[in-house]
matplotlib code that plots the C-alpha trace (Angstrom):
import matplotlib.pyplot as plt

x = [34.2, 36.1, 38.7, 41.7, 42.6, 46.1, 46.8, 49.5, 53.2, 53.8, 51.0, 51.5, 55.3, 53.8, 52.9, 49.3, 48.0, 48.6, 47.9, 44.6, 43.4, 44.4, 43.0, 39.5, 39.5, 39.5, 37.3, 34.7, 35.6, 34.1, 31.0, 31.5, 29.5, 30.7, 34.2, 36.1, 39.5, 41.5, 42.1, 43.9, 40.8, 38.1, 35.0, 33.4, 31.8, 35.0, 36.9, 35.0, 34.0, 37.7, 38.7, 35.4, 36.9, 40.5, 39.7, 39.1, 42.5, 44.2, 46.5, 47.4, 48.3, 50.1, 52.4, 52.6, 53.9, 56.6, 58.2, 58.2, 59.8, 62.2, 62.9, 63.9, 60.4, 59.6, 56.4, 54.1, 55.5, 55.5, 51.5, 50.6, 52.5, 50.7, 47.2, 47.6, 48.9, 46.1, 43.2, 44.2, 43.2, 46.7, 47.6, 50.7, 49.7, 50.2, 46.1, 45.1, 47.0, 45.9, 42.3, 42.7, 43.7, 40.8, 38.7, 40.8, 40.3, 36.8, 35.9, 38.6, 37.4, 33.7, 33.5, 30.0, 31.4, 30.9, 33.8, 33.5, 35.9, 36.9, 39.3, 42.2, 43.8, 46.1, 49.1, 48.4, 50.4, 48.6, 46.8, 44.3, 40.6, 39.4, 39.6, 36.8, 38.6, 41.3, 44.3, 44.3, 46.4, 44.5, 41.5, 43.1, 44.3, 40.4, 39.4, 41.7, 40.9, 37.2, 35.8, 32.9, 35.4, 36.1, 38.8, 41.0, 42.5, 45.4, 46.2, 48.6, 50.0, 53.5, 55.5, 54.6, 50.2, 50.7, 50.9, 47.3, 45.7, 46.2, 48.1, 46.6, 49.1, 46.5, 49.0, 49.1, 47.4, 45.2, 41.6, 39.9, 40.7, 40.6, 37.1, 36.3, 38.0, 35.9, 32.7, 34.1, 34.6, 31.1, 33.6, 31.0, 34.0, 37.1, 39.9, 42.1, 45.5, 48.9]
y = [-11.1, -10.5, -7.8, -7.5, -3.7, -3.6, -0.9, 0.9, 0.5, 4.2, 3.7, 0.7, 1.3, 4.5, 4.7, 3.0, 6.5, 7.4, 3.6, 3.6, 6.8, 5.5, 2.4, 3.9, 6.8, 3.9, 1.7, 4.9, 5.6, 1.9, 3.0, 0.3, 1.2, -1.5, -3.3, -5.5, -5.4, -7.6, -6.3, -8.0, -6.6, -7.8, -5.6, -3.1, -1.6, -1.2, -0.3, 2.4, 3.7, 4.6, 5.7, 8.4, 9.1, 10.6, 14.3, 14.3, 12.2, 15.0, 17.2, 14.4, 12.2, 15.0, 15.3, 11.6, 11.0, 13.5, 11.7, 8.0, 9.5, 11.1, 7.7, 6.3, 4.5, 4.5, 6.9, 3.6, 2.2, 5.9, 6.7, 2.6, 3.3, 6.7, 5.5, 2.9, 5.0, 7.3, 5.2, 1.6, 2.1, -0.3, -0.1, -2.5, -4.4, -3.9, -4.4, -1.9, 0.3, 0.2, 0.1, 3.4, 4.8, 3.7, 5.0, 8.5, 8.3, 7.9, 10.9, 13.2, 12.6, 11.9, 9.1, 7.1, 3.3, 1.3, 0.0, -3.9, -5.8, -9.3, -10.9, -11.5, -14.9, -16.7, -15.8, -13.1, -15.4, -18.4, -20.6, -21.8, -20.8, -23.0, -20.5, -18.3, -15.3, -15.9, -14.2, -12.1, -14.5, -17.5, -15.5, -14.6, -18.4, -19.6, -17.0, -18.4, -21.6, -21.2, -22.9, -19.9, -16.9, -16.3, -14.4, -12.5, -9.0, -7.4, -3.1, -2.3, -5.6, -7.1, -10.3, -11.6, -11.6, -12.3, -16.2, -15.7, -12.8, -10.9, -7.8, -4.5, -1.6, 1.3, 3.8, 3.8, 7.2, 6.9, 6.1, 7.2, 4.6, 1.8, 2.5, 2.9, -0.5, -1.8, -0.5, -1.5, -5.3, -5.6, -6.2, -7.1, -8.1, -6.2, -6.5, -3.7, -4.9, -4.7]
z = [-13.8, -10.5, -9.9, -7.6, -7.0, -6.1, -4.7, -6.5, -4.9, -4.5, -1.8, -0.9, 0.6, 2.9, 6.0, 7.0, 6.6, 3.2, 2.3, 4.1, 2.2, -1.1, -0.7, 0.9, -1.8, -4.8, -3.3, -2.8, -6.7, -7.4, -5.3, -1.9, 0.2, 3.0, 3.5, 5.8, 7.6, 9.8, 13.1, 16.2, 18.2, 16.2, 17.6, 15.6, 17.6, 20.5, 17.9, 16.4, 19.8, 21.1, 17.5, 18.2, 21.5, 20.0, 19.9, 23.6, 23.9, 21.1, 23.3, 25.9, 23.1, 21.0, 24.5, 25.4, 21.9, 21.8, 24.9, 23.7, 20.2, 22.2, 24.0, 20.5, 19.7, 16.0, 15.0, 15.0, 18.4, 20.3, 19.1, 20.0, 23.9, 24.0, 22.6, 25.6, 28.4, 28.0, 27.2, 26.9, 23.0, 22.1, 18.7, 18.6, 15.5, 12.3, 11.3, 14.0, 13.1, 9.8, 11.5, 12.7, 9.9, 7.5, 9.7, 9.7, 6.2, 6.2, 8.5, 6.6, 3.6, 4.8, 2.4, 2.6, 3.6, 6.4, 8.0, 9.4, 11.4, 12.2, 14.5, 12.7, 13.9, 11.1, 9.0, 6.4, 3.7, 5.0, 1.3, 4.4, 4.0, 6.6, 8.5, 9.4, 7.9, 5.5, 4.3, 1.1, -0.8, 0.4, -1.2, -4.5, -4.7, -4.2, -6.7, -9.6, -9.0, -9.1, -12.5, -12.1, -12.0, -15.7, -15.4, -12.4, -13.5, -11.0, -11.7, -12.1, -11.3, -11.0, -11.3, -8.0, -8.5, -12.6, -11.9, -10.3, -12.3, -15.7, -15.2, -16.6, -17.3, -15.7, -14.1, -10.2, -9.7, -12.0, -10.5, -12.5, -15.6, -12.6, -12.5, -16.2, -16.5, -13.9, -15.2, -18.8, -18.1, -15.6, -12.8, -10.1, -7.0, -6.2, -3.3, -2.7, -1.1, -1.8]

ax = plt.figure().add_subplot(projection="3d")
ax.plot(x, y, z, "-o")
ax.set_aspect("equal")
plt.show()
């Protein structure tokens, strides 16, 4: 039995913070101990290494910040420009910025999971798994139509993923049921996405 973890709209619709904790929080809860993101930078290692480096960048960053936002740059756009401007750490895409913010996450919260990153390089609503990492959809797609996947469930679920999975009514705060359900149905693969 596979599962796809959706993680709940409430979350989904904030900011990659709030998103990035939910979604690292419940996949703690089903006891991962490694996962994957898509990143416009695709090194790990890089990645990891200037996200370590931030609390020397703190109180230039903090002032660089204020400036762009006073320039009329969105949040995201204003920290990307000031990341940059102080240590070439660009965070213009939506996936790094996501990036960071798993890893934020992860050292708040000092959850025991190993962040990995690819390259991300095709459309995220792209049915193509040729490529060498494909989209979320393209995987949710490959999983329903595999004759060895029994069955695909989607919590909470909505219109849009109930073609492709079967939508269980588990409240979107509630974790804790997500992972009695999980443990309940021997759910042995999850995604967590939106």
């Amino acid at each position: 039995v596979d599962l796809i973890v959706e993680l709940p709209f409430i979350y989904a619709v904030e900011n990659a913070d709030i998103f990035a904790e939910r979604a690292i929080e419940i996949l703690t809860k089903l006891n991962v101990k490694d996962f994957c993101f898509g990143s416009e930078s695709g090194d790990t290692q890089e990645f990891i290494q200037k996200y370590n480096e931030k609390e020397f960048l703190a109180p230039r960053l903090d002032e660089v910040l204020r400036v762009y936002l006073k320039q009329g740059f969105s949040y995201p756009a204003a920290k990307s420009k000031a990341l940059y401007d102080i240590h070439e750490f660009y965070l213009e895409t939506p996936n790094d910025i996501l990036g960071y913010a798993y890893l934020k996450a992860i050292e708040k919260h000092g959850y025991q999971i190993t962040p990995h990153i690819y390259k991300r390089e095709n459309n995220e609503s792209s049915f193509d798994l040729t490529s060498i990492y494909p989209s979320a959809k393209a995987i949710r797609n490959a999983l329903k139509e595999n004759k060895d996947v029994s069955e695909i469930f989607a919590l909470p679920g909505n219109g849009g993923i109930a073609s492709d999975a079967t939508c269980v009514n588990i409240g979107a705060k509630d974790i804790d049921k997500i992972v009695e359900f999980a443990v309940a149905n021997s759910i042995d693969y999850a995604v967590v996405a939106p």
